[in-house]
C-alpha positions as CSV (number, residue, x, y, z in Angstrom):
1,X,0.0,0.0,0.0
2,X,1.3,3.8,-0.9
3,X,-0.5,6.7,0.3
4,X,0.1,9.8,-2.0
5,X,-1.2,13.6,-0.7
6,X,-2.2,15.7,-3.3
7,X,-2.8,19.1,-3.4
8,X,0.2,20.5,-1.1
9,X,0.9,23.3,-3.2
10,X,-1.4,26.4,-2.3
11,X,-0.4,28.0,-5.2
12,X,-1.2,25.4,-7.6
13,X,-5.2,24.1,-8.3
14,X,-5.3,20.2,-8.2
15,X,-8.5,18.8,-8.4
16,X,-7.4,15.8,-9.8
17,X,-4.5,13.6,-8.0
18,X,-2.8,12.7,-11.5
19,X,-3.3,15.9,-13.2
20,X,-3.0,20.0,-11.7
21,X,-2.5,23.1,-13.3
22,X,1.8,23.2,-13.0
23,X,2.8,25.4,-15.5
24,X,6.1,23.6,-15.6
25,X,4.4,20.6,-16.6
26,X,6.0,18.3,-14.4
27,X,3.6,15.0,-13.6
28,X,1.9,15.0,-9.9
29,X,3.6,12.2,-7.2
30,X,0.8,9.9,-7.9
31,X,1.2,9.7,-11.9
32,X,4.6,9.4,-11.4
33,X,4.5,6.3,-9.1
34,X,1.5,4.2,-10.8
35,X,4.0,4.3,-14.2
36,X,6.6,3.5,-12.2
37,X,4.6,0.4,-11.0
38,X,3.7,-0.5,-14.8
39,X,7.3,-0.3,-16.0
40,X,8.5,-2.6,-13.2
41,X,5.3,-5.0,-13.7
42,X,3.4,-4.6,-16.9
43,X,1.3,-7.9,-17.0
44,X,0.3,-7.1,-13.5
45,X,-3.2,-6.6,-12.3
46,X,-3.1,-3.3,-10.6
47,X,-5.9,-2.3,-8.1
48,X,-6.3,1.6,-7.1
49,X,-8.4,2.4,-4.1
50,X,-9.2,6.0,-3.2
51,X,-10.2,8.2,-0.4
52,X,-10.7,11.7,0.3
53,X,-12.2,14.6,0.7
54,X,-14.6,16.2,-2.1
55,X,-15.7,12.5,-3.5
56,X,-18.1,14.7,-6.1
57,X,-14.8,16.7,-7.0
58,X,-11.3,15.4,-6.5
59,X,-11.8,12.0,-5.6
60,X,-13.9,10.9,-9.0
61,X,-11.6,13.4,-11.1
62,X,-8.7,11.6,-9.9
63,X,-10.8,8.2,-10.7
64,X,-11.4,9.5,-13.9
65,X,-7.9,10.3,-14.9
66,X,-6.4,7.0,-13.7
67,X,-9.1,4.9,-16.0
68,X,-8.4,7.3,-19.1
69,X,-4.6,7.5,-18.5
70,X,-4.5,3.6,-17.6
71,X,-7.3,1.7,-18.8
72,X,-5.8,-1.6,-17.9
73,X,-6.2,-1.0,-13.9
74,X,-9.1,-1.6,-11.5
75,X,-9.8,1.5,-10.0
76,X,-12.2,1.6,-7.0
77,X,-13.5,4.5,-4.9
78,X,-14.5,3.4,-1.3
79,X,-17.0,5.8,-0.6
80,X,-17.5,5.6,2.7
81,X,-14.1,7.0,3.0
82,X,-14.8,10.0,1.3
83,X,-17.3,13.0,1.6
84,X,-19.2,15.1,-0.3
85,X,-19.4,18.1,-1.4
86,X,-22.6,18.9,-2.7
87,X,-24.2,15.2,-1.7
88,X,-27.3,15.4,-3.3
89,X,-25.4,15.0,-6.6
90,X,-23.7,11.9,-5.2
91,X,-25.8,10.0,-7.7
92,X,-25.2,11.3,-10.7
93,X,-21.5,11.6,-10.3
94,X,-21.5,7.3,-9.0
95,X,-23.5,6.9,-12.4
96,X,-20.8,9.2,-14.2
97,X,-18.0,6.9,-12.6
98,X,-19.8,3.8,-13.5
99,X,-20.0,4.6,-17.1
100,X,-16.4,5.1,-17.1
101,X,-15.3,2.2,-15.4
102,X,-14.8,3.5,-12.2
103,X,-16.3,1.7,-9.3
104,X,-17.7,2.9,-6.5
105,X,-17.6,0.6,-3.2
């Protein structure tokens, strides 16, 4: 298990944990260390499980990102880790996941 922060930098927006708005470009902690994990195992079965804050937000933008930039992985969102901001829209935003491969647990 590896636990990766995201959004450390005040001065920097990062709603997503594999993608923010740098303007150097360089690649957040957490891209960096899942294509680490690929180069070092490619035919393994990789499993990402996220928490955190702003589930409707962050958490299923960072979900998102993972399935589009890696579509080979399992990538699960255990939401009673995680809380909402706007909850009532919790709905929608599983269905969103769901249609994208994302799983919510």
């Amino acid at each position: 298990m590896q636990v990766i922060y995201k959004g450390t930098d005040i001065n920097i927006d990062s709603y997503s944990g594999l993608k923010d708005n740098r303007p150097d470009g360089e690649c957040t902690a957490l891209l960096a260390y899942l294509t680490n994990i690929v180069e070092q195992n490619p035919d393994a079965e990789i499993i990402v499980d996220l928490v955190g804050d702003a589930f409707d937000y962050c958490v299923s933008w960072t979900g998102k990102d993972i399935k589009a930039q890696f579509p080979k992985f399992t990538v699960r969102i255990i939401k009673n880790c995680c809380a909402s901001v706007s909850p009532d829209n919790d709905a929608d935003v599983i269905a969103d996941l769901a249609a994208q491969n994302v799983q919510v647990i």
